[in-house]
C-alpha positions as YAML, in Angstrom:
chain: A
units: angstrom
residues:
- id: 1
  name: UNK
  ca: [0.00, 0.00, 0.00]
- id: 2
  name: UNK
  ca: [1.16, 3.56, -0.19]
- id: 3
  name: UNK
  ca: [2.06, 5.89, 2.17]
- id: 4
  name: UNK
  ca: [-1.02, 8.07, 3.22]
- id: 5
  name: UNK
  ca: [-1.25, 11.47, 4.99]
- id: 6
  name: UNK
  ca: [-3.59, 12.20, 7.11]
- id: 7
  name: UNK
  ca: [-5.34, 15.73, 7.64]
- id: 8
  name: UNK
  ca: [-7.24, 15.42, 11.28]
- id: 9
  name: UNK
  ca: [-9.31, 17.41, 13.86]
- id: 10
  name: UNK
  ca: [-8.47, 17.90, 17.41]
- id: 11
  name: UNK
  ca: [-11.53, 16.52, 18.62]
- id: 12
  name: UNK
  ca: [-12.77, 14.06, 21.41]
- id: 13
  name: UNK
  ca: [-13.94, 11.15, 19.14]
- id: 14
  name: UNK
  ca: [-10.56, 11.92, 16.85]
- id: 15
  name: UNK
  ca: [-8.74, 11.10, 20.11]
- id: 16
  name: UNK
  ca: [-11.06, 7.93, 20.90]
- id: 17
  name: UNK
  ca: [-10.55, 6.88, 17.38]
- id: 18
  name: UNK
  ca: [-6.62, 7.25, 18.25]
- id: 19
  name: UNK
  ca: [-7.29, 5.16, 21.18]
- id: 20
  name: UNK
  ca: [-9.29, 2.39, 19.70]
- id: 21
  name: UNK
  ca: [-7.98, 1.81, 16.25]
- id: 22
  name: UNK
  ca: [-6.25, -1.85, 15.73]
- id: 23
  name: UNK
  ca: [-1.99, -1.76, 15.29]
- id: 24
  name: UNK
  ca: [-1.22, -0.46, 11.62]
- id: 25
  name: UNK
  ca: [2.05, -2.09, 9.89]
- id: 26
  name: UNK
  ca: [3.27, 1.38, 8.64]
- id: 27
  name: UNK
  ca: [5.16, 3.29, 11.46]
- id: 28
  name: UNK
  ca: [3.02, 6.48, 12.40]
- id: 29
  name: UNK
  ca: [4.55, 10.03, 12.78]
- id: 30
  name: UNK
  ca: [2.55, 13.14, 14.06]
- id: 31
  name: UNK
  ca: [3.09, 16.45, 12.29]
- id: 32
  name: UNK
  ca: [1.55, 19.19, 14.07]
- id: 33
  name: UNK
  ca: [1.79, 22.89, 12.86]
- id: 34
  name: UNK
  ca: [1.31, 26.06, 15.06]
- id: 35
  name: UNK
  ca: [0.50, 27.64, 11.74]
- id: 36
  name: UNK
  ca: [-2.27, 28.54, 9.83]
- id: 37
  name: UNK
  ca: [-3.24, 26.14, 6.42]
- id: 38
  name: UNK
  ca: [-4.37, 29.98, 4.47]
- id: 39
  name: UNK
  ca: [-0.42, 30.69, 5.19]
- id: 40
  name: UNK
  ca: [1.34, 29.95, 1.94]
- id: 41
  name: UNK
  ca: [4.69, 29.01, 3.51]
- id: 42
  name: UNK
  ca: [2.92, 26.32, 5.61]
- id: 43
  name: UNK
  ca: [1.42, 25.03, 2.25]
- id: 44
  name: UNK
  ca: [5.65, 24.63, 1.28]
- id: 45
  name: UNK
  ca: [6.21, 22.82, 4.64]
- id: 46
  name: UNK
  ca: [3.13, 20.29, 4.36]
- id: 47
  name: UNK
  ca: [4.59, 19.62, 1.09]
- id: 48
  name: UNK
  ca: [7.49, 18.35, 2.59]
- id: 49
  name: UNK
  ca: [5.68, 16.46, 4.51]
- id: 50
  name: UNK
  ca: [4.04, 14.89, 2.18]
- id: 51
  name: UNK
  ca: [6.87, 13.70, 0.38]
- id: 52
  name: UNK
  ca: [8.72, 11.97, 3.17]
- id: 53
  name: UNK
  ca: [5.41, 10.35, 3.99]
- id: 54
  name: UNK
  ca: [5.89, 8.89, 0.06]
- id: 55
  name: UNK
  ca: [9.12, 8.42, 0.19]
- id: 56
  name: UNK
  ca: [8.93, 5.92, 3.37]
- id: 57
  name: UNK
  ca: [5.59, 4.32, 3.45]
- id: 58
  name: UNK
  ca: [4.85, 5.51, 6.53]
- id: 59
  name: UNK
  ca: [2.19, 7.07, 7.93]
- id: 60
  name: UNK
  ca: [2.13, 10.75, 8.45]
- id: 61
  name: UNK
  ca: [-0.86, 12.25, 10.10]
- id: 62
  name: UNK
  ca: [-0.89, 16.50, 9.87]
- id: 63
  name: UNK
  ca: [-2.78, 19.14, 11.58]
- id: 64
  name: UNK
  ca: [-2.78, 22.77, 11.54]
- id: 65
  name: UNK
  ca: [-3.72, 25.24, 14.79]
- id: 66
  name: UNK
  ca: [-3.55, 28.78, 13.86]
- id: 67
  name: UNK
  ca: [-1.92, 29.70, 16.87]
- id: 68
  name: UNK
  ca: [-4.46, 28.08, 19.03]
- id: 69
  name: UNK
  ca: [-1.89, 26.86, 21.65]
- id: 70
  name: UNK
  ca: [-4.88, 24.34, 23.80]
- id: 71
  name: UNK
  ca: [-5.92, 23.05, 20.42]
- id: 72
  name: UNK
  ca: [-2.32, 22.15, 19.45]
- id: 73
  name: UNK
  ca: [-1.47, 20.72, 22.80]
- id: 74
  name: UNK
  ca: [-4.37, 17.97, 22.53]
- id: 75
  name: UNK
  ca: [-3.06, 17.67, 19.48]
- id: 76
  name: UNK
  ca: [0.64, 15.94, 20.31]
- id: 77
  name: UNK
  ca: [-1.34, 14.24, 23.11]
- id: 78
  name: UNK
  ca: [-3.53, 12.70, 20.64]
- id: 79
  name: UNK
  ca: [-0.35, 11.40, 18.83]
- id: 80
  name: UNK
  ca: [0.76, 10.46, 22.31]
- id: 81
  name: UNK
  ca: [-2.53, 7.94, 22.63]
- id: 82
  name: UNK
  ca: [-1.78, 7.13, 19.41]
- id: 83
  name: UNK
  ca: [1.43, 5.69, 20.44]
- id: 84
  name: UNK
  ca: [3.69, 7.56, 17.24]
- id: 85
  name: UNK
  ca: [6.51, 6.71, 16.45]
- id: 86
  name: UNK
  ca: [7.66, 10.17, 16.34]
- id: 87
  name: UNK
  ca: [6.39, 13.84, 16.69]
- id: 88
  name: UNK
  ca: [7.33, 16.49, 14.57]
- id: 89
  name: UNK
  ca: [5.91, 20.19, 15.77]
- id: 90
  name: UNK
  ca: [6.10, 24.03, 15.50]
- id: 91
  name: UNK
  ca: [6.37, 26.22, 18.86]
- id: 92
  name: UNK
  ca: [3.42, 28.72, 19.14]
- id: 93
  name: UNK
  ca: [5.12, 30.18, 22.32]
- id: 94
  name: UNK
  ca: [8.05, 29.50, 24.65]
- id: 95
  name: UNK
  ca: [7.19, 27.30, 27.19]
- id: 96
  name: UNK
  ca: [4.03, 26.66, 25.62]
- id: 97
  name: UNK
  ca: [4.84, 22.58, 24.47]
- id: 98
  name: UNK
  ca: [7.48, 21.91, 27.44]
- id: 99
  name: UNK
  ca: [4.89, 19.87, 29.74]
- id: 100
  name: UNK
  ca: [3.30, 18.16, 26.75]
- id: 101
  name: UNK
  ca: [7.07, 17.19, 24.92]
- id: 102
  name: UNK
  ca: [7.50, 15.60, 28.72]
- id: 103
  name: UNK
  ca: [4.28, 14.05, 28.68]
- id: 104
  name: UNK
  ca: [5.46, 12.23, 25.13]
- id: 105
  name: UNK
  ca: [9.60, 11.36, 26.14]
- id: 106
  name: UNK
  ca: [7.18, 9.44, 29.38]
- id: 107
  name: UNK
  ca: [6.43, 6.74, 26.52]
- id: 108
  name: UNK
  ca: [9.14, 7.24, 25.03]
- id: 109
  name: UNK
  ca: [8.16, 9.13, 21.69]
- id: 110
  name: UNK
  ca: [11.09, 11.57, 20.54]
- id: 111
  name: UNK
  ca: [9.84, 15.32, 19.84]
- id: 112
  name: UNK
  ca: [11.52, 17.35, 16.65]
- id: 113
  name: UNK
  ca: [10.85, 20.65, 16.72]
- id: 114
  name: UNK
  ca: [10.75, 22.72, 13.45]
- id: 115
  name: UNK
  ca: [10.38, 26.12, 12.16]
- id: 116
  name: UNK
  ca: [10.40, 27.87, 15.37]
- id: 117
  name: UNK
  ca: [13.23, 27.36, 18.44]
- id: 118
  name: UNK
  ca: [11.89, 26.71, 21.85]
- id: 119
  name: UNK
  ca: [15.83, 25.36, 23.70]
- id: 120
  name: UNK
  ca: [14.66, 24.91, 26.88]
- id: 121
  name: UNK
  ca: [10.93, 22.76, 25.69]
- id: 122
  name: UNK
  ca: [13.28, 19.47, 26.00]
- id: 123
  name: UNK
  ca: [12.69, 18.65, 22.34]
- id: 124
  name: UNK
  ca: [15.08, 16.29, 21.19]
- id: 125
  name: UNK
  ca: [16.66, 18.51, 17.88]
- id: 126
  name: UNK
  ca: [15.48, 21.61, 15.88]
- id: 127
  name: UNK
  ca: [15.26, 21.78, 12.08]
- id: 128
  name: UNK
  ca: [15.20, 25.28, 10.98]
- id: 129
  name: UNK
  ca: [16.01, 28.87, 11.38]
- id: 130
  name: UNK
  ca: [17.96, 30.34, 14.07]
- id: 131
  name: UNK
  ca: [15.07, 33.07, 14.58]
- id: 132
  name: UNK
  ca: [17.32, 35.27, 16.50]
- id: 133
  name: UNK
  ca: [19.95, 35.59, 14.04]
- id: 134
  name: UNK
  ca: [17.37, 36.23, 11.31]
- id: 135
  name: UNK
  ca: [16.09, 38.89, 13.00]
- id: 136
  name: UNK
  ca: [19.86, 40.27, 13.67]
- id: 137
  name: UNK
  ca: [20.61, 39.78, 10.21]
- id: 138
  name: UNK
  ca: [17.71, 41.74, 8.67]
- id: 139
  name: UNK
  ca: [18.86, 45.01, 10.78]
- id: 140
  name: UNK
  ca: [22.42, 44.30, 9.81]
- id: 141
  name: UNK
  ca: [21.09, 44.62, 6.16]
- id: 142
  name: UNK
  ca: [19.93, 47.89, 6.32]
- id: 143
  name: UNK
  ca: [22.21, 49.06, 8.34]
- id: 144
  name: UNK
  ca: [25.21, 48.13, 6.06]
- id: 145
  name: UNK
  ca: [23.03, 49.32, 3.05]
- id: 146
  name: UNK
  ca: [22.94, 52.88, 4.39]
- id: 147
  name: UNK
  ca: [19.40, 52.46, 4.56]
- id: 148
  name: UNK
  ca: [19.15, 53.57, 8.46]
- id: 149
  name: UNK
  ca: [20.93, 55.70, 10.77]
- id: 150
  name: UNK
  ca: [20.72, 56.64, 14.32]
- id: 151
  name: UNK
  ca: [17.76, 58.24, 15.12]
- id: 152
  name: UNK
  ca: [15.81, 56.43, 12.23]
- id: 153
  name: UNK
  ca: [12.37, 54.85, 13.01]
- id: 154
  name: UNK
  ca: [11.85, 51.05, 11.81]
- id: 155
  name: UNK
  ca: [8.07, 49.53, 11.60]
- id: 156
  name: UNK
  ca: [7.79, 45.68, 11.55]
- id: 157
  name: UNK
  ca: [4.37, 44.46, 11.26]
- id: 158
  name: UNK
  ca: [3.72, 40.99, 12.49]
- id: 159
  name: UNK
  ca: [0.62, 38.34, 11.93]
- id: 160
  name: UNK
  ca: [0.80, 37.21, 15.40]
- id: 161
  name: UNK
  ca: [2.67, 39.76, 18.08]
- id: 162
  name: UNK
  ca: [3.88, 37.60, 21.08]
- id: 163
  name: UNK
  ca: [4.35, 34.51, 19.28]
- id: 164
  name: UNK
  ca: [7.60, 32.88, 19.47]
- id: 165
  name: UNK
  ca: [9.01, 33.81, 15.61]
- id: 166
  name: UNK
  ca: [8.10, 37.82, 16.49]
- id: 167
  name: UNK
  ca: [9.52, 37.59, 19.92]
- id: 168
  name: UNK
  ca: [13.41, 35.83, 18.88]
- id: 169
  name: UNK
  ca: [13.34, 38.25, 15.53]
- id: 170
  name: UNK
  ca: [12.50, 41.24, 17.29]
- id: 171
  name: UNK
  ca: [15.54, 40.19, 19.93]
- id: 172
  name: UNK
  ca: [17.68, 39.88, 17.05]
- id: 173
  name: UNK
  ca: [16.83, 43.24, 15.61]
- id: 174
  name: UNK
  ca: [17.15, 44.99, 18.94]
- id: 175
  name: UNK
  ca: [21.00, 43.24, 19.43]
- id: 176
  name: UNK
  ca: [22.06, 45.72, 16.07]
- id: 177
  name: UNK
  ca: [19.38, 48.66, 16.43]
- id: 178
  name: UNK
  ca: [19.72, 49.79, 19.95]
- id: 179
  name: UNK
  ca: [23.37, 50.23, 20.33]
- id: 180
  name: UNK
  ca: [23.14, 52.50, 17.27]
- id: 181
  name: UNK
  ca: [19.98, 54.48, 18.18]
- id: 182
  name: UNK
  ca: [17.53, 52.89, 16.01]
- id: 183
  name: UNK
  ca: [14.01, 52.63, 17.41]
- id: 184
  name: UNK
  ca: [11.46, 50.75, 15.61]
- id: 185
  name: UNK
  ca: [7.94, 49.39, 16.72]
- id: 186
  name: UNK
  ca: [5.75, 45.82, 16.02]
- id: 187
  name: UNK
  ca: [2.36, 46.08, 15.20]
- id: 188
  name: UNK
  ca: [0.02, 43.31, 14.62]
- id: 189
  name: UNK
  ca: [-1.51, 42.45, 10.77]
- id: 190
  name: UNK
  ca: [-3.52, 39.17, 12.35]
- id: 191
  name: UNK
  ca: [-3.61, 36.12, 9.87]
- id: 192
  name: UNK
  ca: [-6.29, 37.16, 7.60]
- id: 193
  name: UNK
  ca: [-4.73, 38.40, 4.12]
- id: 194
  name: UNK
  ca: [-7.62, 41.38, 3.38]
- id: 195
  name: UNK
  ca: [-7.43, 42.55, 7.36]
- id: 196
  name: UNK
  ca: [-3.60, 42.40, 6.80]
- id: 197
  name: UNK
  ca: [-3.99, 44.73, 4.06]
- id: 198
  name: UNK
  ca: [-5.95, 47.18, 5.56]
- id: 199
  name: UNK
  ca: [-4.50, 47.35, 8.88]
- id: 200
  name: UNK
  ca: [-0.84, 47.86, 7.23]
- id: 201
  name: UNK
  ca: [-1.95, 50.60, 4.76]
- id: 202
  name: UNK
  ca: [-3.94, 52.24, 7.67]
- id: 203
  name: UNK
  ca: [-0.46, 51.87, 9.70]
- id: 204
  name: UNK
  ca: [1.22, 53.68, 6.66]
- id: 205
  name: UNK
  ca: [-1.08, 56.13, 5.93]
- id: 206
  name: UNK
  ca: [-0.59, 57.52, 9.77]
- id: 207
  name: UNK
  ca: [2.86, 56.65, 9.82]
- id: 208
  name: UNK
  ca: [4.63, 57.28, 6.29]
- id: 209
  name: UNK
  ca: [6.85, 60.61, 7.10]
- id: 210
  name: UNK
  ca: [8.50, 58.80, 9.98]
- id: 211
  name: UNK
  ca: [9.01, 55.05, 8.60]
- id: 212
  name: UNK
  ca: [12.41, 54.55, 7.04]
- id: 213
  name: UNK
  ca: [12.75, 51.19, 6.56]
- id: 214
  name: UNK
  ca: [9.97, 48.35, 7.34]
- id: 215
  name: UNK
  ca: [11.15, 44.71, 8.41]
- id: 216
  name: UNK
  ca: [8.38, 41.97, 7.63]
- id: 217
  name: UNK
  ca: [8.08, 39.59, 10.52]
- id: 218
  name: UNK
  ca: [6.21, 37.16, 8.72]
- id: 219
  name: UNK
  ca: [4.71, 35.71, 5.26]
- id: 220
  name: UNK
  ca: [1.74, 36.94, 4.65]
- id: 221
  name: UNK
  ca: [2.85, 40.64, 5.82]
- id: 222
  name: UNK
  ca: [6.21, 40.83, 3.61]
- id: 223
  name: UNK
  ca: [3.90, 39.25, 0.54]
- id: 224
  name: UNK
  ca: [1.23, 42.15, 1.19]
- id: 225
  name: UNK
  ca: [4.06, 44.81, 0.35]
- id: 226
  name: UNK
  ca: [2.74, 45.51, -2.97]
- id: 227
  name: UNK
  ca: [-0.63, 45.58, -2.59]
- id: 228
  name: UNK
  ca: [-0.36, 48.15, 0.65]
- id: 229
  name: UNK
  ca: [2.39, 50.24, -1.30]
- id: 230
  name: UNK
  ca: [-0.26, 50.30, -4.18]
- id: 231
  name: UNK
  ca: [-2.96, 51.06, -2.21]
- id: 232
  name: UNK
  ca: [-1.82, 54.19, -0.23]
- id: 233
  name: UNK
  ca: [0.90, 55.22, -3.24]
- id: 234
  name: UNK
  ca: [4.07, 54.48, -2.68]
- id: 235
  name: UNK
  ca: [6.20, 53.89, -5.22]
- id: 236
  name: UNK
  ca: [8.61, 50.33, -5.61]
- id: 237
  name: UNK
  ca: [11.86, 51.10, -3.58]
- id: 238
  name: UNK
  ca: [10.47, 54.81, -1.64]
- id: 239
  name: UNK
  ca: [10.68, 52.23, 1.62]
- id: 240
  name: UNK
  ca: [13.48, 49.89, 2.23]
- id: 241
  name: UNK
  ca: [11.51, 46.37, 2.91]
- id: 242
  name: UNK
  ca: [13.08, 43.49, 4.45]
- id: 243
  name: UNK
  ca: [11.71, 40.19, 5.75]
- id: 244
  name: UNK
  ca: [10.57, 36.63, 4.79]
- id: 245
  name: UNK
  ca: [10.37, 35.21, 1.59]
- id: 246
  name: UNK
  ca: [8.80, 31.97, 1.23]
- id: 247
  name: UNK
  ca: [5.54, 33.20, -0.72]
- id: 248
  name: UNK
  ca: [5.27, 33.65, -4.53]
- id: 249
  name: UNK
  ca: [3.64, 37.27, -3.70]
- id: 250
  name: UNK
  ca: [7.11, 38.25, -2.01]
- id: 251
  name: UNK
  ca: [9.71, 36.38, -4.50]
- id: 252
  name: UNK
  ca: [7.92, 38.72, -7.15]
- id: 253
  name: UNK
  ca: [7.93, 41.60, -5.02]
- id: 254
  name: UNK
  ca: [11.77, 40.98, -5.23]
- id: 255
  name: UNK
  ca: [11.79, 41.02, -8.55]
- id: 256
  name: UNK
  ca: [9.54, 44.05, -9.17]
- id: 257
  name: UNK
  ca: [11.66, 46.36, -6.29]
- id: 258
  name: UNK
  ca: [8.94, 45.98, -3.80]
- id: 259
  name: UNK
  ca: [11.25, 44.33, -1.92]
- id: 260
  name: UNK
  ca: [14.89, 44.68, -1.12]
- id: 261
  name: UNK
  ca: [15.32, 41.06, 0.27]
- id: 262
  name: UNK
  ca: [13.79, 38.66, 1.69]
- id: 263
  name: UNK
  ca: [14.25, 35.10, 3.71]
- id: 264
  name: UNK
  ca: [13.65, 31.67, 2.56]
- id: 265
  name: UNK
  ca: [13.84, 29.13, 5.17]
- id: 266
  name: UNK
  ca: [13.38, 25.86, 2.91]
- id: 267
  name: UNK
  ca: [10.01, 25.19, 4.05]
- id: 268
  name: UNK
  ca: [10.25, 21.65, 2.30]
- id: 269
  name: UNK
  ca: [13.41, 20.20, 3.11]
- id: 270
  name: UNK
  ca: [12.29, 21.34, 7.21]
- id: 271
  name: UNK
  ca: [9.59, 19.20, 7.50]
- id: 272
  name: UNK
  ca: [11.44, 16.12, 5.63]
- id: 273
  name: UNK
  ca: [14.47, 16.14, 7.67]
- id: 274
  name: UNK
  ca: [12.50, 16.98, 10.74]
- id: 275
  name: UNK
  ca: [10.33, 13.19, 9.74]
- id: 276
  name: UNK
  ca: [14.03, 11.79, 9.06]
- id: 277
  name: UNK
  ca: [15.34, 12.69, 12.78]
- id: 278
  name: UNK
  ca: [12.20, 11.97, 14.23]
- id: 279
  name: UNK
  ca: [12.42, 8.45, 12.69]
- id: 280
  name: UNK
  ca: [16.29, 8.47, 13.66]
- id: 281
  name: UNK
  ca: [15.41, 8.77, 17.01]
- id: 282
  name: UNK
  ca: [12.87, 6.46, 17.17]
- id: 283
  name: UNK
  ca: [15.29, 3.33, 16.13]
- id: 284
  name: UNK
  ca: [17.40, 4.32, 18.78]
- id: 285
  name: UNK
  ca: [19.68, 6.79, 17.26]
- id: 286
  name: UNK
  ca: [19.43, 10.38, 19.20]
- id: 287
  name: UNK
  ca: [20.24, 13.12, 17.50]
- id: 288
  name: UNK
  ca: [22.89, 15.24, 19.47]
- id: 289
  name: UNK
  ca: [22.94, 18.49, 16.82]
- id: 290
  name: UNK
  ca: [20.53, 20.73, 15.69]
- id: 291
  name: UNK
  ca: [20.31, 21.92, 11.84]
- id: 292
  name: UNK
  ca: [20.06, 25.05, 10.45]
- id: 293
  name: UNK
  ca: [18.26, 26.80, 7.09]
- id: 294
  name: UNK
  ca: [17.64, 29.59, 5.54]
- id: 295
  name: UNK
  ca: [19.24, 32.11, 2.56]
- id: 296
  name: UNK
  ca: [18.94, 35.72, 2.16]
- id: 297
  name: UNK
  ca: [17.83, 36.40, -1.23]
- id: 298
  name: UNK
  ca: [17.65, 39.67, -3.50]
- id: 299
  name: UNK
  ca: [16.56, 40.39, -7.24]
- id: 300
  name: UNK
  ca: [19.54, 38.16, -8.43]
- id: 301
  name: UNK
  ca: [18.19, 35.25, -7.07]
- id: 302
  name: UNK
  ca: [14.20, 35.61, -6.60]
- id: 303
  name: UNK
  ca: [13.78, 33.75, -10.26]
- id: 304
  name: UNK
  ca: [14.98, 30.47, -8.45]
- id: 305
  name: UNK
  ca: [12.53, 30.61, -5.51]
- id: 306
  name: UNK
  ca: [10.05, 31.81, -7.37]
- id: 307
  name: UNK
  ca: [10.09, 29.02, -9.34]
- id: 308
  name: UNK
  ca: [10.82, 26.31, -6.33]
- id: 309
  name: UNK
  ca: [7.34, 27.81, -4.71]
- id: 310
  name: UNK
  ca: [5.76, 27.40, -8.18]
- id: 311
  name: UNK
  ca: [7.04, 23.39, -8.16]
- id: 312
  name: UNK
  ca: [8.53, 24.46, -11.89]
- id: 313
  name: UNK
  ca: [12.17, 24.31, -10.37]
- id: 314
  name: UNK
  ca: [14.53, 22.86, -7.57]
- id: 315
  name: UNK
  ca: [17.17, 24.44, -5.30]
...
């Protein structure tokens, strides 16, 4: 048979199906998102997720919580009843897994974490980007572009302020901007693209004579560049942007000079070599290192991620 993947509900009966269903020959892994399924870089990372459940056989069973920390704890204890043989997950907050990754290394079930860092959750590894030194590098970038200076103000709108990505970026930024006198502020964009949109040109509108550079926290706010520049008239290029790049919307904002650059954190290849250490783990082999991703890309190199996200090209 072929390897299946398996889209599921945090519900009561989901969990008493998890319970009561008989032994199944393929090994089953748990892959449990913080983010949202509308959130085009989560759409990369269930890709990869996808693939690894093809490539092995096994049995990988997905969910997605929108930053809905209760729902997504039930969730790993659901692949907890459901004795996994590994647990692959997203941190919505620090701190916020720690009791529930316990709960799971009780039965012995090893706990990957991916996307977003959370050291001191007792996770066994982390696949993906050192959030902190994201966040450091974007203010490095305009700082050694000349595009701010002491005294210079910095907005970085955010889907979700608080939540562990905005929080290790932000004390990134802060490590470069406040020894040089660079202030900046986060503002929240929530997760819906039109409310994005409007909240960020409203934030614009009010805020355009004293913004000198704006650092995107997150996917869906870098890819709605264009279409708030457009809407309150802003040329391509009057604003420095910086931020993450693993939409289509933002690889061509790249390209068009919406965008100075942008982040891609290899969505894919996360999730598949979070699976592989999870499975690692599981036959006994712990994994004593952590593994980084992501490139800084500008105009010279958009065409090539634009055309990964697109599935017309590979990296």
């Amino acid at each position: 048979m072929g390897a299946s993947l398996r889209m599921f509900g945090v519900t009561a009966a989901v969990l008493a199906l998890a319970v009561s269903c008989p032994a199944n020959t393929k090994a089953v892994y748990y892959w449990v998102s913080h983010g949202s399924p509308t959130d085009p870089v989560w759409t990369y990372f269930l890709q990869g997720a996808e693939q690894w459940a093809k490539d092995t056989g096994d049995d990988v069973r997905t969910s997605f919580h929108s930053g809905d920390v209760p729902s997504q704890q039930e969730a790993v204890r659901v692949a907890i009843s459901a004795k996994a043989k590994g647990i692959v997950t997203s941190t919505p907050d620090p701190g916020s897994l720690t009791k529930v990754i316990a709960e799971a290394h009780a039965v012995g079930i090893p706990v990957i974490l991916m996307n977003t860092e959370d050291k001191s959750s007792g996770r066994d590894a982390y696949v993906g980007g050192d959030l902190v030194a994201i966040g450091r590098r974007y203010a490095q970038y305009l700082v050694d572009h000349n595009f701010v200076h002491k005294g210079d103000f910095v907005w970085m709108p955010v889907e979700v302020p608080g939540a562990a990505y905005q929080v290790m970026e932000t004390q990134g930024v802060e490590t470069v901007f406040k020894p040089l006198g660079i202030t900046y502020e986060v503002t929240e964009a929530k997760l819906d693209q039109a409310e994005i949109i409007s909240r960020m040109s409203d934030y614009l509108t009010a805020n355009r004579n004293r913004i000198q550079a704006i650092i995107g926290l997150g996917d869906l706010v870098t890819g709605s560049i264009k279409r708030v520049f457009n809407q309150v008239h802003i040329k391509p290029g009057d604003i420095p942007v910086i931020g993450w790049g693993n939409s289509t919307d933002t690889a061509q904002e790249v390209l068009d000079s919406y965008v100075n650059a942008a982040m891609w954190q290899d969505p894919q290849a996360t999730s598949y070599l979070a699976l592989s250490l999870a499975a690692m783990a599981a036959s006994g082999i712990p994994p004593g290192f952590d593994i980084t991703v992501g490139t800084l890309y500008e105009k010279d190199k958009a065409a090539t991620y634009l055309k990964i996200m697109e599935g017309s090209g590979h990296k």
